[in-house]
VOGU-3710 file (C-alpha; in Angstrom, 3 decimals, decimal comma):
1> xxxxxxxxxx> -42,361/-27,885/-80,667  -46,198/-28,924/-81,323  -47,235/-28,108/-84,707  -50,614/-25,995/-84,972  -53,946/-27,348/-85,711  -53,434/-25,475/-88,789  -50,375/-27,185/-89,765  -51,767/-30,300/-89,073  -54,685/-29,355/-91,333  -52,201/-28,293/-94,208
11> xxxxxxxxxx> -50,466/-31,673/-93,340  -53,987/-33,767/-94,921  -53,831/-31,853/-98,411  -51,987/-35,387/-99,733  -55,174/-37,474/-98,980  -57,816/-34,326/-99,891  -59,399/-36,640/-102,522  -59,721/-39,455/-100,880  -61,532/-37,062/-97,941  -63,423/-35,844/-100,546
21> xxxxxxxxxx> -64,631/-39,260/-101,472  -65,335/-40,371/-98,775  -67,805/-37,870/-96,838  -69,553/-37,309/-100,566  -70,450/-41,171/-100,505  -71,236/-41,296/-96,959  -73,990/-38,598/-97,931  -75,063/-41,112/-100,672  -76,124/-43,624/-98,155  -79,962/-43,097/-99,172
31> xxxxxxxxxx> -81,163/-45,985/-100,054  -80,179/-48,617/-97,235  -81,246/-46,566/-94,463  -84,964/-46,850/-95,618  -83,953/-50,345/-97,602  -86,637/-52,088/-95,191  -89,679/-50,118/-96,000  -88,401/-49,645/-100,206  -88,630/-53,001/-100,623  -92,032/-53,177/-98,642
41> xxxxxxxxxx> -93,377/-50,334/-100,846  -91,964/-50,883/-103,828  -92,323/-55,229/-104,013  -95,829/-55,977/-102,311  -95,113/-59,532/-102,746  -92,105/-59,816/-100,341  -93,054/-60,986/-96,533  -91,921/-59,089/-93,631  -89,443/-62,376/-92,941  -88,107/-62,484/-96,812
51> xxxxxxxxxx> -87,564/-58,688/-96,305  -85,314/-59,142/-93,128  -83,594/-62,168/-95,428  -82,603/-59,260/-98,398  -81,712/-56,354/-95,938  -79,502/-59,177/-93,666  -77,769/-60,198/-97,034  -76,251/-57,111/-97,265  -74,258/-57,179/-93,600  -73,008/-60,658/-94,979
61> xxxxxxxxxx> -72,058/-58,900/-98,396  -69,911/-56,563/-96,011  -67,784/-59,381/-94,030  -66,723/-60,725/-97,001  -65,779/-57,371/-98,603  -63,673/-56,829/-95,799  -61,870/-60,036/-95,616  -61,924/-59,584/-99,707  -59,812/-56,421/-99,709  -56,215/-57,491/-99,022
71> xxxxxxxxxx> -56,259/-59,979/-101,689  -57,319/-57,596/-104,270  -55,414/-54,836/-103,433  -52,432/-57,526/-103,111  -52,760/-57,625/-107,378  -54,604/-54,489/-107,892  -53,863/-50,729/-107,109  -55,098/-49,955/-104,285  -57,048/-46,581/-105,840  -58,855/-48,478/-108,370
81> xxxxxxxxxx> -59,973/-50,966/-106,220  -61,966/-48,127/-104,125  -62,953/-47,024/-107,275  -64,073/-50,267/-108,291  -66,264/-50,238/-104,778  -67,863/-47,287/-105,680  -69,001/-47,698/-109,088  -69,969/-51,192/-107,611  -72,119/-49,660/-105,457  -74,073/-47,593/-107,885
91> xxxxxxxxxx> -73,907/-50,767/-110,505  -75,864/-52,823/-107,821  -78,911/-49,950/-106,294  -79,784/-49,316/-110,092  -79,993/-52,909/-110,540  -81,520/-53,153/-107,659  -84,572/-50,927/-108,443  -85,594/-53,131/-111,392  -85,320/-56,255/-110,160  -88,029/-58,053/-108,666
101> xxxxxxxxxx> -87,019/-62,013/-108,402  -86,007/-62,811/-104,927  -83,142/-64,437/-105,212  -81,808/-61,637/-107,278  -82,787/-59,345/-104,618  -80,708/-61,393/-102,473  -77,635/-61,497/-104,351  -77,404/-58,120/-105,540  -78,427/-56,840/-101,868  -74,717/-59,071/-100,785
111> xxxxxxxxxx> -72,840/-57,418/-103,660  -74,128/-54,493/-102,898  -72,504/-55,064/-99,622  -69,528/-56,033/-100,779  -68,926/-53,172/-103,360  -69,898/-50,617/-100,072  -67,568/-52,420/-97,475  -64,456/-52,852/-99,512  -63,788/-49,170/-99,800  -63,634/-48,892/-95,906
121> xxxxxxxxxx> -60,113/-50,853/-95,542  -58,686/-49,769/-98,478  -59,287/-46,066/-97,514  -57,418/-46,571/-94,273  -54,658/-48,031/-96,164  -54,039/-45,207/-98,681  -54,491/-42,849/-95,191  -51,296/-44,782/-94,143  -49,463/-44,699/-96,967  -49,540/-41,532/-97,515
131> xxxxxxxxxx> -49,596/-39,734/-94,470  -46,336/-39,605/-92,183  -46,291/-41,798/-89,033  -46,504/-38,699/-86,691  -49,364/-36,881/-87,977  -51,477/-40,150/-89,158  -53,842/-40,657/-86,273  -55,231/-36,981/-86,708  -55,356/-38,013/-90,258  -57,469/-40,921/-89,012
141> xxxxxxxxxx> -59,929/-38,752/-86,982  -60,248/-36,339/-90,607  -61,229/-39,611/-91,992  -63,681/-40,445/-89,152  -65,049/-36,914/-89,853  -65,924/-37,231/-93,386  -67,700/-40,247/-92,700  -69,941/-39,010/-89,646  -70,640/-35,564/-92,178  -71,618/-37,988/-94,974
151> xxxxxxxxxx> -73,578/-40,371/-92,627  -75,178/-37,070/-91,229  -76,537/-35,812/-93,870  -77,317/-38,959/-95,796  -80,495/-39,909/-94,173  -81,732/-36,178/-94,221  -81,469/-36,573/-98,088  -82,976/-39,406/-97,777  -86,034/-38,539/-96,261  -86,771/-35,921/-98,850
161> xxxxxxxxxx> -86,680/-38,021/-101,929  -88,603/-40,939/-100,263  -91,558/-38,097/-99,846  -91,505/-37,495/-103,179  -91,016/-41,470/-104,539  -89,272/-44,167/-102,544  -88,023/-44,828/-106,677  -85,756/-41,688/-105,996  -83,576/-43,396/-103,386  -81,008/-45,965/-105,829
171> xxxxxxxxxx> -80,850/-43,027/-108,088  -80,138/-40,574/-105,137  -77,185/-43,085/-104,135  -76,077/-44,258/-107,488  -75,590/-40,325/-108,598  -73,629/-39,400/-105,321  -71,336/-43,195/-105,608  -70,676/-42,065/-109,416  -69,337/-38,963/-108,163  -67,265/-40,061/-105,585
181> xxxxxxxxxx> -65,590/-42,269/-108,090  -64,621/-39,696/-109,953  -63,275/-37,138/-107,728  -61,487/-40,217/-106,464  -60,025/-41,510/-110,052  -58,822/-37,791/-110,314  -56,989/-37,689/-106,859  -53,413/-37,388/-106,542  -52,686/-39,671/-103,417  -48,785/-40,591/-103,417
191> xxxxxxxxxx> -47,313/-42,985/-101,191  -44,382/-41,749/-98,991  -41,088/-42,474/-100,206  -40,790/-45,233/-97,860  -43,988/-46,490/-97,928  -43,082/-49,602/-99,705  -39,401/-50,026/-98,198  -38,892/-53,744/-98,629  -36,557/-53,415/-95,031  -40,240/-52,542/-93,370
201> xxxxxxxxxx> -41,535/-56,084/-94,306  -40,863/-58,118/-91,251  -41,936/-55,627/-88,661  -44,273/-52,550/-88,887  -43,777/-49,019/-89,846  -42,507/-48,796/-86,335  -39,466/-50,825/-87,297  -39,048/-53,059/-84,423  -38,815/-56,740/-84,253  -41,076/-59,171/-83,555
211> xxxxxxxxxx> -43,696/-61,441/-85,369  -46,450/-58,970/-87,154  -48,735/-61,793/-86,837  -48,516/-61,908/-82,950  -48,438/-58,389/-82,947  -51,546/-58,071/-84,890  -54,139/-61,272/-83,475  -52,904/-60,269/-79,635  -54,179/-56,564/-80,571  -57,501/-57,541/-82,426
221> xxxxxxxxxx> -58,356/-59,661/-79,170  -57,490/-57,154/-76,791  -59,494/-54,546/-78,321  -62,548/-56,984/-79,104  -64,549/-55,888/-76,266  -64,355/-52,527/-77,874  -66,251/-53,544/-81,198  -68,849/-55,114/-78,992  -69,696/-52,386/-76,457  -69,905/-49,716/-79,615
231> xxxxxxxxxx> -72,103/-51,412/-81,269  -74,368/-51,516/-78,352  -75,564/-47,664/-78,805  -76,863/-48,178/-82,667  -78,118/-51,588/-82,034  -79,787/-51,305/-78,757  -80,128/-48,258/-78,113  -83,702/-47,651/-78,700  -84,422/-51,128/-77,179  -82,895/-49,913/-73,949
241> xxxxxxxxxx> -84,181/-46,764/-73,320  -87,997/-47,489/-75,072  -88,714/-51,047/-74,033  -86,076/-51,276/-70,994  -86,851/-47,795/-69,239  -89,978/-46,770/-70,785  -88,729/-43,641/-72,020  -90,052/-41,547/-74,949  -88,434/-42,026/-78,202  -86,963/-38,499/-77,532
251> xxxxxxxxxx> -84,008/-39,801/-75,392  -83,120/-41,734/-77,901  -82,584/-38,811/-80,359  -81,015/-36,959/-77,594  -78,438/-39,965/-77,521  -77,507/-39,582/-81,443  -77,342/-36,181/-80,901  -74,887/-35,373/-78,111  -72,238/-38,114/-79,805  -72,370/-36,744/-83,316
261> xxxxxxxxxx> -72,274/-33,085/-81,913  -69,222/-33,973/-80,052  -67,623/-36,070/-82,741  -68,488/-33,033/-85,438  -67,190/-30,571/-83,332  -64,321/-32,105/-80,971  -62,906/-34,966/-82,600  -60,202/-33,148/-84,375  -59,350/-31,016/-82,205  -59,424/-33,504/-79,294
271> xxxxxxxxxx> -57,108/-35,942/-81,351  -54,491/-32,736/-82,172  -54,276/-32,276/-78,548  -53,435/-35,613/-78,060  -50,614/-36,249/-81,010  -48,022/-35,519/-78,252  -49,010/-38,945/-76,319  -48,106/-42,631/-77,240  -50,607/-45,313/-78,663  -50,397/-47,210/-75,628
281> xxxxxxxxxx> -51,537/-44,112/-73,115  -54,155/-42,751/-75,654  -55,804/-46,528/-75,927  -55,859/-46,839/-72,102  -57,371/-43,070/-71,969  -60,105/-44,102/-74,203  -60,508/-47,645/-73,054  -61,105/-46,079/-69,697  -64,146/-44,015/-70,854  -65,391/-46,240/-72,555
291> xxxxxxxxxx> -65,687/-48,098/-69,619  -66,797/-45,798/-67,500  -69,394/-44,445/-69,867  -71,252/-47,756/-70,513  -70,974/-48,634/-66,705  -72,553/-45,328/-66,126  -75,546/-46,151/-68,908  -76,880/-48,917/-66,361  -77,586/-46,549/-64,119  -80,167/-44,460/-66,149
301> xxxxxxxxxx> -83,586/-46,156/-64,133  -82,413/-44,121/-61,684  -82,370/-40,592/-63,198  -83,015/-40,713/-66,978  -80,613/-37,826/-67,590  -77,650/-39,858/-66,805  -78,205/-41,526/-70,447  -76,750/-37,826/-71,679  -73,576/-38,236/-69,299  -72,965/-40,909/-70,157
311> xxxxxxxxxx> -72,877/-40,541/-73,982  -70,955/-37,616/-73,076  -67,888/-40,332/-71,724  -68,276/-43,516/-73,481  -68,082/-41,073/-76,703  -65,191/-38,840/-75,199  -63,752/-42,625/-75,375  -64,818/-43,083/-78,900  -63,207/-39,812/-80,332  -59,931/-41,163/-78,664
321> xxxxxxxxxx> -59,862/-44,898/-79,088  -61,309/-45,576/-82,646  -58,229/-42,964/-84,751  -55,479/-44,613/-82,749  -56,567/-48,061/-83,255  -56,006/-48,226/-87,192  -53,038/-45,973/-86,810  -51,599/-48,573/-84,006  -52,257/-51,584/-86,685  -50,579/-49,522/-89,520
331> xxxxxxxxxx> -47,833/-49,288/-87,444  -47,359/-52,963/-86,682  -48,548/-53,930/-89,806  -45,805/-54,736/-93,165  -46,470/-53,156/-96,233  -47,413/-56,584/-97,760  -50,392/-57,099/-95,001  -51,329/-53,478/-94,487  -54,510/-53,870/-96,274  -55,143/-57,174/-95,270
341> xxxxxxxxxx> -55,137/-55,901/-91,414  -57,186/-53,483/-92,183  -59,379/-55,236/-93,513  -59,886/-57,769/-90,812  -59,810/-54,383/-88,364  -63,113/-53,772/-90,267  -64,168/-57,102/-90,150  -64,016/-57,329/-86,309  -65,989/-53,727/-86,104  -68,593/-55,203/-88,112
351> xxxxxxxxxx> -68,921/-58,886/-86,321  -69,225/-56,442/-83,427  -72,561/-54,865/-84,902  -73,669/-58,566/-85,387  -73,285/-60,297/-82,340  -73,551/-57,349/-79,388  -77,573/-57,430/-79,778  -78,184/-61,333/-80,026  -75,575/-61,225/-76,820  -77,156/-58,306/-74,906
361> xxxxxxxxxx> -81,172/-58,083/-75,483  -81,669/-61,636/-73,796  -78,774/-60,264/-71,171  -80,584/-57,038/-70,046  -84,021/-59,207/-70,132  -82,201/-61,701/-67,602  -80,062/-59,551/-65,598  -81,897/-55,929/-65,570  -80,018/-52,581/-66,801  -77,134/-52,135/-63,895
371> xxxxxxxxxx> -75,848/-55,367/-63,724  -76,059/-55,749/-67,751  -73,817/-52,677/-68,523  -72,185/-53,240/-65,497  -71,232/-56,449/-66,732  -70,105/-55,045/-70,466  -67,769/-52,314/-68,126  -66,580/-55,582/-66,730  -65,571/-57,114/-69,707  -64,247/-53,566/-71,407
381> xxxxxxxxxx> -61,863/-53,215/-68,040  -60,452/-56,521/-69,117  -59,796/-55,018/-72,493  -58,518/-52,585/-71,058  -56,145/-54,521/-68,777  -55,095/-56,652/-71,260  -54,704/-53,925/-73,723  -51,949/-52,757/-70,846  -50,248/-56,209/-70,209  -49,431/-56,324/-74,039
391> xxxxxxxxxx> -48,050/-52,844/-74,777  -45,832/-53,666/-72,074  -43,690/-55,611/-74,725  -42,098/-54,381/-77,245  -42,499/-57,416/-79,234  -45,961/-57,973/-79,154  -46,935/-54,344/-79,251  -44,037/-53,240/-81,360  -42,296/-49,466/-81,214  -44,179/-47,138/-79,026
401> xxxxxxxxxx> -43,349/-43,420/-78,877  -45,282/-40,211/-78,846  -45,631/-38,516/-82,080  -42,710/-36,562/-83,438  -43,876/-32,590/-82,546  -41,465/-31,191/-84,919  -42,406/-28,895/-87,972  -44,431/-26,213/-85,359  -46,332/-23,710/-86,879  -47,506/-20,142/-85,638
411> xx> -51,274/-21,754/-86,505  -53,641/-23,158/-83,608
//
């Protein structure tokens, strides 16, 4: 039988810390969100062009983090390297407010980077070993929770201190990263028994056969079209609907609003309801929103409230497709590369946030908005039919069943 929502609540008390951690640093994000116009206020000398340099440093700070975290967690606990991250963090913003030599701008703005990036990886790693196969991609969507509170209320926090004194931001975010440290050096998170069961090593948690390798790369580059098309709302989203449809800023808002409503408020629940289906049919569900959704955003010239619907679909795809994917690449994934995976997971999300606008702003100048986003459906419905033709083999997709529903609870 199905366990309860409640049970599969109870069932995240092992990674409560790290949850913890998590959504109180995410609502510690104050200074880069207004990093631009600190270092504008706050260093008169800097040029609009040397500005864009220092806050750019810091998305190459984050590749490298991400790549970075398999190797150190390969000769360091896992824990205290997230630790690490966070202290790192709140080592670089207070350094950051007193320094005023460029270059030292620049390199602290790439550590800074680094220090924020490497916990992402690491935190999806300790959510794997620690949480049972069956109930990990609702752990996954807790996860994906914490951050969207944190990254909620962040920017709100934000925009209070910097009314009283921009100076208030690196202390704002040092203060919160300290914390999370802490509650995270205090946190009890204990790998499963099996968790490190040298007989896992040459094939995934799932335990079939196959070469992990093969099984990872083939899943990365069927789900790339995924990391592109997401990044389209929070990079070009306010270029499309401003400067493409010549909409009020409003819309834009509206946009934000409806998907972090829905992810606040349906997520979980959405992702409990679907525990009882495979990886391979809950990636195909959400592939196929997301397709659908971003299809359906070209068509906004013709009645602007079709940017709401579809927000509405591509993120119904989002809630589904972004918990299964790092519980699908913990599955395939040996202990030994577990990290490492998920680190390159990362990785490709964040390439995704780098490339999708210098791709699609000269794209939607060319081509207008319906054949631009018909064209990104296009290429998402060859993710998506790709993402089929793989799972169709056990050894390149691995061991694919639906969750085990045992352990049911009188809870909903």
């Amino acid at each position: 039988m199905k366990p309860g929502l409640r049970a599969n609540i109870a069932g995240l008390r092992p990674i409560g810390g790290l949850l913890a951690a998590v959504a109180v640093s995410r609502s510690s994000v104050m200074l880069f969100p207004f990093y631009g116009v600190y270092l504008a206020t706050d260093r008169h000398e800097l040029t609009v062009g040397t500005i864009g340099l220092i806050v750019g440093m810091f998305g190459i700070g984050s590749l490298v983090g991400d790549v970075a975290s398999g190797p150190l967690a390969a000769r360091v606990a896992e824990k205290r390297v997230a630790t690490v991250g966070f202290v790192g963090v709140a080592g670089t913003v207070l350094a950051i407010s007193i320094s005023t030599e460029l270059w030292t701008l620049v390199g602290l703005t790439a550590l800074w980077g680094f220090c924020y990036e490497l916990v992402n990886p690491i935190a999806y790693t300790m959510v794997a070993r620690a949480v049972p196969a069956e109930q990990r991609r609702f752990a996954f969507s807790a996860v994906r929770l914490a951050i969207n509170l944190g990254m909620g209320t962040g920017p709100v926090l934000a925009g209070i201190l910097f009314k009283f004194g921009p100076g208030l931001l690196p202390f704002g975010t040092a203060i919160g990263y300290l914390a999370s440290a802490f509650i995270l050096a205090r946190a009890r998170i204990v790998a499963l028994p099996d968790a490190d069961d040298g007989t896992r090593t040459a094939a995934g948690d799932d335990g079939g056969t196959g070469r992990p390798g093969v099984r990872f790369w083939s899943f990365a580059a069927a789900t790339t079209p995924i990391h592109f098309a997401y990044a389209l709302p929070i990079t070009m989203g306010s270029v499309y609907v401003i400067h493409t449809l010549d909409e009020p800023a409003g819309w834009v808002s509206a946009i934000f609003a409806v998907n972090a409503a829905m992810i606040l408020t349906c997520e979980i629940a959405l992702n409990h309801a679907m525990l009882g289906l495979s990886r391979r049919a809950t990636m195909l569900i959400g592939y196929a929103c997301a397709t659908a959704g971003f299809v359906l955003m070209g068509f906004a010239p013709a009645a602007t409230w079709l940017l709401l619907a579809a927000t509405v679909v591509w993120t119904l795809g989002e809630m589904i497709i972004y918990p299964v994917m790092p519980d699908h690449i913990s599955a395939i994934s040996p202990n030994r590369l577990k990290t490492r995976n998920m680190g390159f997971y990362t990785a490709h999300d964040n390439l995704g946030k780098v490339f999708a606008p210098l791709i699609f702003l000269p794209l939607i100048e060319a081509l207008g908005a319906v054949a631009s986003w018909s064209l990104v459906g296009a290429v998402l419905l060859v993710g998506l039919l790709g993402t089929a033709a793989i799972s169709n083999s056990p050894r390149i997709w691995g061991v694919d069943k639906a969750s085990k529903l045992i352990g049911a609870s009188k809870g909903s």
